[in-house]
C-alpha positions as CSV (number, residue, x, y, z in Angstrom):
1,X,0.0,0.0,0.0
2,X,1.3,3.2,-0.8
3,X,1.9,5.3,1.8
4,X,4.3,8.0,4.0
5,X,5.8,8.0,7.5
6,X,3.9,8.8,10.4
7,X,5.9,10.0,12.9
8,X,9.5,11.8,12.7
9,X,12.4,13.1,15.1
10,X,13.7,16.3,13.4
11,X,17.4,16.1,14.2
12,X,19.6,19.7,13.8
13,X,22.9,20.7,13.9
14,X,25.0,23.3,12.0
15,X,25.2,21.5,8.5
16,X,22.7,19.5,8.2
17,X,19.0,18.4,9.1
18,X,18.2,15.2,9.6
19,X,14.5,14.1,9.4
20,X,14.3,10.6,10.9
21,X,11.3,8.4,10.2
22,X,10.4,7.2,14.0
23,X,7.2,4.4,12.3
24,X,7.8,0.6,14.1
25,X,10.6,-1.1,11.9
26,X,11.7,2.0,9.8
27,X,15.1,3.5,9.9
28,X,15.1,5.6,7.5
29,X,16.4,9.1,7.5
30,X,16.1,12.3,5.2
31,X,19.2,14.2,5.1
32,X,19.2,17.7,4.3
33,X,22.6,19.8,3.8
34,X,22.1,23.1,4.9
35,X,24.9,24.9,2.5
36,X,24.5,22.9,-0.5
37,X,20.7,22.1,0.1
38,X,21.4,18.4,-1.4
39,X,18.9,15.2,0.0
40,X,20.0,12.0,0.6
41,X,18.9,9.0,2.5
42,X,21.1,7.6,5.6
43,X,20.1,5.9,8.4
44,X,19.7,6.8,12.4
45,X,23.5,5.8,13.0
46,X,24.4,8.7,10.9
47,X,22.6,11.1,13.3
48,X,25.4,13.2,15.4
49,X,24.8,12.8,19.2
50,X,25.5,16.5,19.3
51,X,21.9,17.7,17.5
52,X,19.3,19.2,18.7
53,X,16.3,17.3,18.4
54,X,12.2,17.5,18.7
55,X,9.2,15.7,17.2
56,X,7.5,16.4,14.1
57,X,4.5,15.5,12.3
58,X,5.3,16.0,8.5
59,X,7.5,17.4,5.8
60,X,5.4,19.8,4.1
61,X,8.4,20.5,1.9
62,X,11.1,23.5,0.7
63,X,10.5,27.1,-0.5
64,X,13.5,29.6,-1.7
65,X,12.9,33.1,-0.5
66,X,15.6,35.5,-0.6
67,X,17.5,34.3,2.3
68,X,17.8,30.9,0.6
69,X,16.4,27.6,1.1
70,X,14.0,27.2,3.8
71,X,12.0,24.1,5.1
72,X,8.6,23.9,6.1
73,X,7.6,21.2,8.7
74,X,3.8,20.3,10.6
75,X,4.6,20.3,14.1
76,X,1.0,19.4,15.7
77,X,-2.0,18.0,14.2
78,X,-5.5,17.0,15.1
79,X,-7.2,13.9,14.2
80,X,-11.0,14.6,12.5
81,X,-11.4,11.1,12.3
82,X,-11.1,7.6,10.6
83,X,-11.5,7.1,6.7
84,X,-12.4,3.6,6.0
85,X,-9.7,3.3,8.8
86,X,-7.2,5.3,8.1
87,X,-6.7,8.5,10.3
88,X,-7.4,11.8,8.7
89,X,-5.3,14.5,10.3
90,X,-5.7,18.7,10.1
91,X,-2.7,20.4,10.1
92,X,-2.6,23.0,13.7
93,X,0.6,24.3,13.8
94,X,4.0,24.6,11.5
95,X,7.4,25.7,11.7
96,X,9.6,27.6,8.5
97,X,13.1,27.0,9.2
98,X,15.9,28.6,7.3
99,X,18.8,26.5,6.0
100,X,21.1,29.7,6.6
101,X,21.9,30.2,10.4
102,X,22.5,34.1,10.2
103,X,20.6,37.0,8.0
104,X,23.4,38.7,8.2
105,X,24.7,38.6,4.3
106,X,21.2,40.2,3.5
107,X,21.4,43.9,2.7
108,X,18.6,46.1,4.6
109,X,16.4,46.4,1.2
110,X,16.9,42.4,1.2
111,X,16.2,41.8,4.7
112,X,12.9,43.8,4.2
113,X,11.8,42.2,1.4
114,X,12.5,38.9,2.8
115,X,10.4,39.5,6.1
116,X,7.5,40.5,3.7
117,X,8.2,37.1,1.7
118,X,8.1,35.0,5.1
119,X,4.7,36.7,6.5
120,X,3.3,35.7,3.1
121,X,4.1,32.1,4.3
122,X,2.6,32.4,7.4
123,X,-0.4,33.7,5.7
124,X,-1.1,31.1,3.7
125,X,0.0,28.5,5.8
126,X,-2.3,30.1,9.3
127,X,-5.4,29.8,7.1
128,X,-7.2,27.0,8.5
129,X,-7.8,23.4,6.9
130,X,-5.3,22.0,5.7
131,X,-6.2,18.5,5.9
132,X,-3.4,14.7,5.2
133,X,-3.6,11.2,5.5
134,X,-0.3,8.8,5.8
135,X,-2.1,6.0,4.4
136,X,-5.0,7.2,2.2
137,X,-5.2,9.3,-1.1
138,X,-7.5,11.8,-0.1
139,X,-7.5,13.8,-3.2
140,X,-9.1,11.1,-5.4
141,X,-13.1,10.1,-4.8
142,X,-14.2,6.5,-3.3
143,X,-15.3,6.1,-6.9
144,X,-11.7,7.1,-8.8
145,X,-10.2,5.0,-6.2
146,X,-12.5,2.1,-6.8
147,X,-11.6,2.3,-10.8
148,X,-7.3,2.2,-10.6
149,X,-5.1,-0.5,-11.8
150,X,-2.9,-2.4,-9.6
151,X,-0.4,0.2,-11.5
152,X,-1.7,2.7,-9.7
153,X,-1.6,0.9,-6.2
154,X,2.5,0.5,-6.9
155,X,2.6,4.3,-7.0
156,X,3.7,7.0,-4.1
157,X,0.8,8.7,-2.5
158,X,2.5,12.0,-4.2
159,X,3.1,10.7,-7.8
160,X,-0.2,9.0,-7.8
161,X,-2.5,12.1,-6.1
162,X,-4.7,13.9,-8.0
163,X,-2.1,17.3,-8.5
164,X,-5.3,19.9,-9.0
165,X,-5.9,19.0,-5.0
166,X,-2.2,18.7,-4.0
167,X,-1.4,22.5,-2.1
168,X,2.3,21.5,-1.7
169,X,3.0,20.3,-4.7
170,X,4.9,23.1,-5.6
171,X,7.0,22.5,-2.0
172,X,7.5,18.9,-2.7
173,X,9.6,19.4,-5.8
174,X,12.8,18.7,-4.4
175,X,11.5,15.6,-3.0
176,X,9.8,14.5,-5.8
177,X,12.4,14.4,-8.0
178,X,14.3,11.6,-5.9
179,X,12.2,8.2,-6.2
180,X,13.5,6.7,-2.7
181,X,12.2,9.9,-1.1
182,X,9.2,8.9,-1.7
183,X,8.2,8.0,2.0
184,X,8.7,11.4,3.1
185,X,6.7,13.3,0.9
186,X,3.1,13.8,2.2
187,X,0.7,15.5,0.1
188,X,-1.6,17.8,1.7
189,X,-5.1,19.0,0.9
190,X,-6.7,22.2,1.1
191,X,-10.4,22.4,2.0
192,X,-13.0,20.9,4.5
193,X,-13.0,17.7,5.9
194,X,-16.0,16.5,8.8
195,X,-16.3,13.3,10.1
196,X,-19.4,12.0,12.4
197,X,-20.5,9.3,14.0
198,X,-24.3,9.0,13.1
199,X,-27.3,7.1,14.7
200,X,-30.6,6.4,12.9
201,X,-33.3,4.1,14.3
202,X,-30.7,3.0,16.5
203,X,-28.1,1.8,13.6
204,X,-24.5,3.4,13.5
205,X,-23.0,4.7,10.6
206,X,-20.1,7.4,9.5
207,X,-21.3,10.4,7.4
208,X,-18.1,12.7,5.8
209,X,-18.3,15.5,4.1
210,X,-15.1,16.0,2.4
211,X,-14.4,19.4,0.0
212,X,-11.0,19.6,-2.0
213,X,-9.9,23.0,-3.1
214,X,-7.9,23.0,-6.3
215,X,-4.6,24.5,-6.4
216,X,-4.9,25.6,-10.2
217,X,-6.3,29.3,-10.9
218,X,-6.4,29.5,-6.9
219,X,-6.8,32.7,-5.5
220,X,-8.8,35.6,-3.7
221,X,-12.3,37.0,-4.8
222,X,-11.6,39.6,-6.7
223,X,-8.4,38.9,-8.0
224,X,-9.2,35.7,-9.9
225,X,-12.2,34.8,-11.9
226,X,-13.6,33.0,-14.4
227,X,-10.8,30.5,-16.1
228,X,-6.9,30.4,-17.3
229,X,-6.1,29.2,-20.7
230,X,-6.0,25.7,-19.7
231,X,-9.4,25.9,-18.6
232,X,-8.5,26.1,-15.0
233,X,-11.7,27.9,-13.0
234,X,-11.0,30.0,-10.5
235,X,-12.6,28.7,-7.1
236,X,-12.4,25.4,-8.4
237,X,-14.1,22.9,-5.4
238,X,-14.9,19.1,-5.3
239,X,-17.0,18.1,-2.7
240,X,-18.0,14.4,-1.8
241,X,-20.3,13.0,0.6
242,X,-19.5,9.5,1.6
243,X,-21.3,7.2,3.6
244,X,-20.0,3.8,5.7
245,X,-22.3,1.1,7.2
246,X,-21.3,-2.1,7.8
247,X,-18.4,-2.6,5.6
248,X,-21.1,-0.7,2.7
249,X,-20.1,3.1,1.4
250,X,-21.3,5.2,-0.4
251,X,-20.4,8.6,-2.1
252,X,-21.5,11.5,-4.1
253,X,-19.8,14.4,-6.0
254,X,-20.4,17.6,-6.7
255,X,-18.1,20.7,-8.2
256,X,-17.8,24.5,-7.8
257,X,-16.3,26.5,-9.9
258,X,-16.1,30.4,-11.3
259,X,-18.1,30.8,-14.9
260,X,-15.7,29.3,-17.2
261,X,-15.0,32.2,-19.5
262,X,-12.7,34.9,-19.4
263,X,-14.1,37.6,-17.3
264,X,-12.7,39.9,-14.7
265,X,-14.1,41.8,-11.4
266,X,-11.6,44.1,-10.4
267,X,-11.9,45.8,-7.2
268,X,-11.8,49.9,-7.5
269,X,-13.3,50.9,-4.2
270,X,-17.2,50.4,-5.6
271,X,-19.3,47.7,-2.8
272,X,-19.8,45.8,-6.0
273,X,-17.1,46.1,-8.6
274,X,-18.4,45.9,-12.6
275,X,-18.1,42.3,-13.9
276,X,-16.2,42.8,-16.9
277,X,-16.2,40.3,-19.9
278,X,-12.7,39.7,-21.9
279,X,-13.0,41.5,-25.6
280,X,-10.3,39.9,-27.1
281,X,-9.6,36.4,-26.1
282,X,-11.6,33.5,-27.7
283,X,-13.9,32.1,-24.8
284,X,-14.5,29.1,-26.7
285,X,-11.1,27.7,-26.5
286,X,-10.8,28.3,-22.6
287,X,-14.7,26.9,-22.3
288,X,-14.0,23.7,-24.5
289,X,-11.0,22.9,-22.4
290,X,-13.1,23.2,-19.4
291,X,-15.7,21.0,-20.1
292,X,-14.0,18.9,-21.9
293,X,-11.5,17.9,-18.7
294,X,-14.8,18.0,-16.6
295,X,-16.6,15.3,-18.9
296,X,-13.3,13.1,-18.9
297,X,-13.6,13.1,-15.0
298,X,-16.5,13.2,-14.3
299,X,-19.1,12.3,-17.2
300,X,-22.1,14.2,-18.0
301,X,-22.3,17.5,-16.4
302,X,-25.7,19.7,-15.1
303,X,-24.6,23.1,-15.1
304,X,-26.3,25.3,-11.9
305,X,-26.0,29.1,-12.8
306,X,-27.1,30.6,-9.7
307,X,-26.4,34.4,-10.9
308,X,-28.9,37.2,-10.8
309,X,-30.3,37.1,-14.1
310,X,-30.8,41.6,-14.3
311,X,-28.4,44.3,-12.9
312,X,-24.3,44.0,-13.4
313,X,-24.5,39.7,-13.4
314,X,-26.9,39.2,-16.4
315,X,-24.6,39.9,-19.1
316,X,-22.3,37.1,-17.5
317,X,-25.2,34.7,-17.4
318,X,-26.0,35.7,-21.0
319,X,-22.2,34.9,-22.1
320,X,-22.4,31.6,-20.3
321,X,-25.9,30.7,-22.0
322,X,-24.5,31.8,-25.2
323,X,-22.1,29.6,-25.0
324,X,-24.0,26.8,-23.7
325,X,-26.0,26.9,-27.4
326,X,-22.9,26.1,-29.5
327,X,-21.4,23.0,-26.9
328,X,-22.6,19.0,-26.8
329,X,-26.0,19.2,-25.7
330,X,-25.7,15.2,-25.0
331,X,-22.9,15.2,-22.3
332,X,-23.9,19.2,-20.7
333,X,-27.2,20.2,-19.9
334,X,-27.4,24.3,-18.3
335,X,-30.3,25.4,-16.2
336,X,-29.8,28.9,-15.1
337,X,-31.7,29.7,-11.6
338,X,-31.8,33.6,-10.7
339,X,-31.3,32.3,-6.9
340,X,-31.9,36.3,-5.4
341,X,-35.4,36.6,-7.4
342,X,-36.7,33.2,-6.4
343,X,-35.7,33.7,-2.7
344,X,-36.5,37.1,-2.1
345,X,-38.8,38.2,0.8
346,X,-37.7,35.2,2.6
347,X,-39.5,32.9,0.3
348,X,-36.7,30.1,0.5
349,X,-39.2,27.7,0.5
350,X,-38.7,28.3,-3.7
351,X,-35.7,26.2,-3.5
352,X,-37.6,23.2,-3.9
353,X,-38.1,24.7,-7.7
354,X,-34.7,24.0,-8.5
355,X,-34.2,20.3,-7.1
356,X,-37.5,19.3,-8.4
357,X,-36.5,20.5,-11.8
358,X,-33.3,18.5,-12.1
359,X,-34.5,15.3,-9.8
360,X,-34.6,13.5,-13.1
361,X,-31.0,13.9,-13.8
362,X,-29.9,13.5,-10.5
363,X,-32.0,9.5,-10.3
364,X,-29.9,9.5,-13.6
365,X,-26.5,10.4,-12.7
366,X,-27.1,8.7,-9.4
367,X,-24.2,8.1,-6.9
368,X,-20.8,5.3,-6.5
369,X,-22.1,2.9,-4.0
370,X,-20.2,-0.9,-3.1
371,X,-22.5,-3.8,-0.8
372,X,-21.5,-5.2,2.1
373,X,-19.8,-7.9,0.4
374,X,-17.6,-5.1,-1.9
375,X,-19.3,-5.6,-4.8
376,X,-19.9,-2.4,-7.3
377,X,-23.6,-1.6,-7.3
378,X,-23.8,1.8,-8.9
379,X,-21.8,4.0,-10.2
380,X,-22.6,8.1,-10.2
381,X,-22.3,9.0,-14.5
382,X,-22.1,12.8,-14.2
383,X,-22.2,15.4,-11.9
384,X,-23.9,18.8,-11.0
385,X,-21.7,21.8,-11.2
386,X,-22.9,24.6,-9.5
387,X,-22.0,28.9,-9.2
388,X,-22.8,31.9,-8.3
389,X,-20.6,34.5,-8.6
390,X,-18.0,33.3,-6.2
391,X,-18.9,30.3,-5.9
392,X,-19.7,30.1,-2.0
393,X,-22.7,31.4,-0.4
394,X,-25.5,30.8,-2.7
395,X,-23.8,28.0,-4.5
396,X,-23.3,25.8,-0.8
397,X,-26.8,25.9,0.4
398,X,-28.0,24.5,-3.3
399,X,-25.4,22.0,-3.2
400,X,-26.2,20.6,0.0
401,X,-30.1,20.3,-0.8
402,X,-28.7,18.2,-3.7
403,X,-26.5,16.4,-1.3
404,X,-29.1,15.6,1.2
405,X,-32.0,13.7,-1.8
406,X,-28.7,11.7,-2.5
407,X,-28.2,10.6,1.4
408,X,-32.0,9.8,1.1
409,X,-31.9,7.5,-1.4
410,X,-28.2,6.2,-0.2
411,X,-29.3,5.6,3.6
412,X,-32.8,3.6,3.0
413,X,-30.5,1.5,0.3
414,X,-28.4,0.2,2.8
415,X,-31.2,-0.2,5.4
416,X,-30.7,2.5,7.6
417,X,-33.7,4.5,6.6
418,X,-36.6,2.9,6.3
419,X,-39.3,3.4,3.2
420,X,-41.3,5.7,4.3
421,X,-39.1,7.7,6.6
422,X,-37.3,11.1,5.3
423,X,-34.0,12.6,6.5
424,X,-35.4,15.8,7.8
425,X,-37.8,13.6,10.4
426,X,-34.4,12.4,12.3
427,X,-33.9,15.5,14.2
428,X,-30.3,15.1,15.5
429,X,-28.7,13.9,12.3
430,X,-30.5,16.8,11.0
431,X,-28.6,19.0,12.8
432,X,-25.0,17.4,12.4
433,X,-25.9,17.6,8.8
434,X,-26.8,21.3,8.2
435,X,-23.9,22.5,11.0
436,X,-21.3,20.6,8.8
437,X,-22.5,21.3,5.2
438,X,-22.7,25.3,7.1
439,X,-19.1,24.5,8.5
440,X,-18.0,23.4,4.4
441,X,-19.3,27.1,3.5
442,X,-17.6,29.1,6.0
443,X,-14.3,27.1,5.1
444,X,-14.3,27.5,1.8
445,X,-15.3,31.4,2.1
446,X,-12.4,32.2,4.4
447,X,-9.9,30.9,1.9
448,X,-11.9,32.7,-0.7
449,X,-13.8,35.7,0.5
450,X,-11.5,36.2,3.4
451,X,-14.9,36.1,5.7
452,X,-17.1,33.4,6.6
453,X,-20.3,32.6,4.3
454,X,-23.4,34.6,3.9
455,X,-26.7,32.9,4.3
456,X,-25.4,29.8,6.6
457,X,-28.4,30.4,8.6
458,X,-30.7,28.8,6.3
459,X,-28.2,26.0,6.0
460,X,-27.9,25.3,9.3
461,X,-31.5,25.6,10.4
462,X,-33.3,25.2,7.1
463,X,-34.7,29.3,7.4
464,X,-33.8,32.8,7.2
465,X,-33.4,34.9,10.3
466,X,-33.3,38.5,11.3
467,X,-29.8,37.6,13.0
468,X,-28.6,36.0,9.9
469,X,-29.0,38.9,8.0
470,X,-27.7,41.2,10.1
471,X,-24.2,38.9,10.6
472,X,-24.5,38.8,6.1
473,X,-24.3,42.4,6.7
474,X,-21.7,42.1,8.9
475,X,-19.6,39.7,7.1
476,X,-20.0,42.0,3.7
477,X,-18.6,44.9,5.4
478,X,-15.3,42.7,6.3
479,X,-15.2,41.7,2.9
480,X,-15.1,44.6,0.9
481,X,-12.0,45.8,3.6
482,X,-10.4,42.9,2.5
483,X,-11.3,42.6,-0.9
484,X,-9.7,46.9,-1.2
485,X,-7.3,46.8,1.2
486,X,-5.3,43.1,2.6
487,X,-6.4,40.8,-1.0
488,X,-3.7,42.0,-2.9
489,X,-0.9,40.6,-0.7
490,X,-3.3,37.7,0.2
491,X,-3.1,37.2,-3.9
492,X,1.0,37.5,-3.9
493,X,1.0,34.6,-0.8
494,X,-0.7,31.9,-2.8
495,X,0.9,32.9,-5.4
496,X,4.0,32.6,-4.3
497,X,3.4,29.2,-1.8
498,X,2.5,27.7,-5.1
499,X,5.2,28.5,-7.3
500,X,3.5,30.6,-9.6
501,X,5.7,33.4,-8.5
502,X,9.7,32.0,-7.9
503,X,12.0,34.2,-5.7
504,X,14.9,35.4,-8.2
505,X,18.4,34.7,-6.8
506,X,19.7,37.6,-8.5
507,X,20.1,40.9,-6.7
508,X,17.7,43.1,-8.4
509,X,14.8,44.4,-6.6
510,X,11.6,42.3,-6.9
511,X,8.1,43.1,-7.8
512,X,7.3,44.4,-4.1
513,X,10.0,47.1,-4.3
514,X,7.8,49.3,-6.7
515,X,6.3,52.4,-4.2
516,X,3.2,53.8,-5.3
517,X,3.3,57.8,-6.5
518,X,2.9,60.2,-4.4
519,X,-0.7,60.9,-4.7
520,X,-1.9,57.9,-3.3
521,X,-0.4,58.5,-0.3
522,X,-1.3,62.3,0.1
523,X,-5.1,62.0,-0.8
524,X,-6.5,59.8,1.6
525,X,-4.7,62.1,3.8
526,X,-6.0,65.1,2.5
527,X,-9.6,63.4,2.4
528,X,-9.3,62.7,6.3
529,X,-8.2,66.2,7.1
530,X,-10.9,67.8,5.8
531,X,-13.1,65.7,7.5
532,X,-12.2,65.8,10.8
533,X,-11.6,69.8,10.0
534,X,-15.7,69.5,9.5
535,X,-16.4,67.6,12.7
536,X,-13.6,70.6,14.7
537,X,-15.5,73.6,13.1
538,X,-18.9,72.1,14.3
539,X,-17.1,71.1,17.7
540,X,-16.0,75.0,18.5
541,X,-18.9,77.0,16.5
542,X,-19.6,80.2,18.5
543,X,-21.7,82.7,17.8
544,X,-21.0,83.1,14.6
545,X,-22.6,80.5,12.5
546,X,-22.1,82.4,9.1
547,X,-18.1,81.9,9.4
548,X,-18.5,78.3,10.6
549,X,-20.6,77.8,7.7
550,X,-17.8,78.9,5.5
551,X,-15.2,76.7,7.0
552,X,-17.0,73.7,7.3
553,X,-18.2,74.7,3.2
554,X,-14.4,74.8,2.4
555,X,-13.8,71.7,3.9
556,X,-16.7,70.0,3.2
557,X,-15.9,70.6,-0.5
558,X,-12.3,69.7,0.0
559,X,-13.2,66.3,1.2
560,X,-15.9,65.7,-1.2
561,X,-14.0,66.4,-4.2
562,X,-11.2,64.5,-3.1
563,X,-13.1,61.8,-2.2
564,X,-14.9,62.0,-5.6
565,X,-10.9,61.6,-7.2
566,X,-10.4,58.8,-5.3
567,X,-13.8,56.8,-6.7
568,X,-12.3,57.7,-10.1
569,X,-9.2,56.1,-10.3
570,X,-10.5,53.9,-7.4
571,X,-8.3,51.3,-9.1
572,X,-5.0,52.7,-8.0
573,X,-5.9,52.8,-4.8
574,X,-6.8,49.2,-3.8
575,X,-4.2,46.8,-2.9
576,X,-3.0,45.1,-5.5
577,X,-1.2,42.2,-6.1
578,X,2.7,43.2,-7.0
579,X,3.9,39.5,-7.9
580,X,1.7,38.0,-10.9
581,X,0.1,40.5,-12.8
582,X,-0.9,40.1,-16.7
583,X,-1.6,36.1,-15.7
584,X,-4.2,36.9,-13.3
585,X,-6.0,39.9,-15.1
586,X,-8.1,38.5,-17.4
């Protein structure tokens, strides 16, 4: 079985770093030398007496930033549970150790840059969920898994993942590219992983909810939309639901993903940037490729466009139908669902519209399922993919009404449920089920949005609430501070964690050296000035209102019209990412 080391002693001294696999039997060790950053494999007799030495959990593998080489390394990790016995762990805590033992060869423009590099790490790395398994491929379905060769058993867990889910594959190069390595390199998925223990009519069973975030096109909200060349969509997210009873499982798959076109949504200040559709690229090229990579995987595809079909999203939903009209009508079907409209004054109720309408193809794709005995019984032949305009809010409480007909039909299959009884009748599976399918929204938001999801109250009680509007509101005011002001170098991190974006070893300045003109600087400045000159001439009015009036006039006018100049070229003054540009503007 393919698989990594568990447990590890990381070993130190001044030249080297020696990683020692501490699994029953194994004496394996992965040395590291710190000057010429070779790897070899030794054993635990090789280990000087003299190093310093801790427990770790995992290698997540080596990043160059301008100081040189540095290794990153799980220290703690929490067990979520057991997946078809094998123990799924979430990363809590990691360490990023330089290979260098001093800074000091680092000029001051250097050492700057290279703190700013470093809390880009630690950004990526500090947002939650990031989710391995020693002994399991967690980025492949139960069905994928169930359909391999004995090949593909032979394989490392690395070389055989699925690479759109591994988010250190980019770190794992080094180790990679040295076969007897192989035990060392653990592939780590980014996403949301729940696992419960169930009881219905008195019969155990384990529901999971697992979502896999893929590491092509990945992003922020406003930064990256719609798809890459390759047909990469932004946002990209598989989420299965897998069932075990009694040696029986079942699972069922759905994706997320940005509108598969080129479009852009660049952030300039607005509450709701313009959507803007691509004039010059062919969107048919980018589309095909899409599709045609989601057919190979996953068969026939229902297409869920959740957008609001007036306003600044219906030419998007037009581009995407228009589209639609010139594809494979056999293998992709496209039902477009103006979610807002439906829903509005509460009226969620409406939802039903929508999984009524495509129950039909849902009985048809159906869902993988193996007996008791571990024979094959179904398979699931296509797959809904679902958005809205990022992909998160609207998109997960559609997708988990889809996900809970399937559980229907999958739990009175395998006895659990009988006949006549329905899902929503067994009150405290209920609620496990609409606090984790809420707890898959949230997670995927933060890594998105930046916030947690809008509208998990519905999902977590089945209605809309007073309170959950006003935390929507709450959560929309957070986003469009980040989305103006922190995505940019939220943008840069991913960026640069993933290797789209390589430290150069030269000396030349870097992307994050250029300084913004002077203008941006002085008219927020000037723009605050003048406003809190307003609230001091009202402050200290005396008797005479007329001058008053005139001062606060001046500065009311002052503010206003340089507020008015920064909504213009709102653009310029958003943060922005500094590290890939023209590849992520559309």
């Amino acid at each position: 079985m393919a698989a990594v080391y568990e447990r590890y002693n990381l070993h130190t001294t001044p030249e080297k770093f020696f990683i020692e696999a501490c699994d029953e039997g194994a004496d394996a060790v992965l040395a590291i030398d710190r000057v010429s950053n070779e790897m070899t494999l030794t054993v635990k007799r090789e280990v000087p007496p003299s190093a310093i030495t801790r427990p770790i959990c995992g290698i997540m593998g080596t990043i160059r930033l301008v100081a040189g080489m540095y290794l990153i390394v799980i220290t703690k990790k929490r067990n979520v549970g057991s997946l078809l016995g094998h123990a799924v762990w979430k990363m809590v805590e990691y360490d990023v150790i330089s290979y260098k033992k001093t800074l000091l060869h680092l000029t001051e423009d250097q050492s700057q840059e290279h703190k700013t590099f470093l809390s880009m790490i630690d950004n990526v790395l500090s947002t939650e969920s990031f989710y391995f398994c020693t002994n399991f491929d967690l980025t492949h379905t139960l069905q994928r898994l169930a359909n391999t060769s004995p090949d593909f058993h032979e394989m490392s867990l690395l070389e055989r993942a699925d690479q759109r889910f591994v988010w250190n594959g980019n770190l794992l190069r080094e180790l990679a590219a040295q076969p007897e390595l192989a035990k060392f390199a653990l592939p780590v998925v980014h996403g949301f992983i729940v696992i419960k223990p169930c009881r219905i009519n008195g019969k155990i069973f384990e529901w999971i909810l697992l979502s896999r975030r893929s590491c092509f096109r990945a992003g922020v909200r406003y930064y990256v939309r719609g798809i890459d060349s390759e047909g990469h969509a932004a946002n990209f997210v598989e989420t299965e639901q897998i069932v075990l009873y009694e040696g029986a499982r079942a699972s069922f798959v759905q994706t997320r993903g940005s509108m598969p076109f080129f479009w852009s949504q660049r952030p300039n200040l607005k509450y709701k940037p313009k959507p803007l559709i691509s004039k010059t690229t062919n969107h048919m090229d980018g589309f095909k490729r899409h599709f045609d990579s989601q057919v190979l995987i996953y068969g026939k595809q229902t297409i869920l466009n959740l957008v609001n079909q007036k306003g600044s999203e219906k030419p998007l939903e037009e581009a995407f139908a228009k589209m639609m009209s010139g594809t494979d009508k056999g293998m992709i079907d496209y039902i477009a669902f103006d979610f807002h409209k439906e829903c509005s004054r509460m009226r969620w109720d409406r939802l039903q519209i929508l999984v009524d309408a495509v129950a039909d193809a849902q009985d048809e794709y159906s869902y993988f399922m193996v007996s008791t005995e571990g024979k094959a019984m179904t398979q699931q032949k296509g797959t809904f993919r679902s958005n809205c305009m990022d992909c998160l809010d609207r998109t997960n409480v559609i997708q988990s009404l889809l996900a809970r007909r399937s559980l229907q039909s999958q739990l009175q299959r395998m006895g659990v449920l009988n006949v006549s009884q329905r899902i929503e009748e067994q009150v405290d599976f209920e609620k496990t089920y609409k606090n984790a399918w809420a707890d898959n929204a949230n997670a995927c938001a933060v890594q998105y949005a930046g916030t947690g999801a809008l509208k998990t109250d519905f999902t977590r009680t089945g209605k809309r609430t007073k309170w959950g509007l006003l935390m929507d509101g709450w959560n929309s005011m957070i986003r469009y501070y980040k989305n103006n002001f922190s995505d940019g170098f939220r943008q840069d991190a991913i960026d640069l964690f993933l290797g789209n974006y390589a430290v150069d070893e030269s000396d030349g300045p870097s992307p994050l050296c250029v300084q913004k003109d002077w203008k941006f600087l002085a008219l927020p400045v000037i723009m605050l000035v003048a406003f809190f000159m307003c609230v001091i001439c009202l402050l200290t009015a005396g008797d005479n209102w007329s001058e008053t009036a005139t001062y606060m006039t001046f500065w009311g006018v002052a503010g206003s019209l340089t507020g008015a100049i920064i909504m213009f070229y709102g653009q310029d003054f958003v943060d922005a990412p500094k590290l890939v540009q023209k590849e992520k503007m559309d």
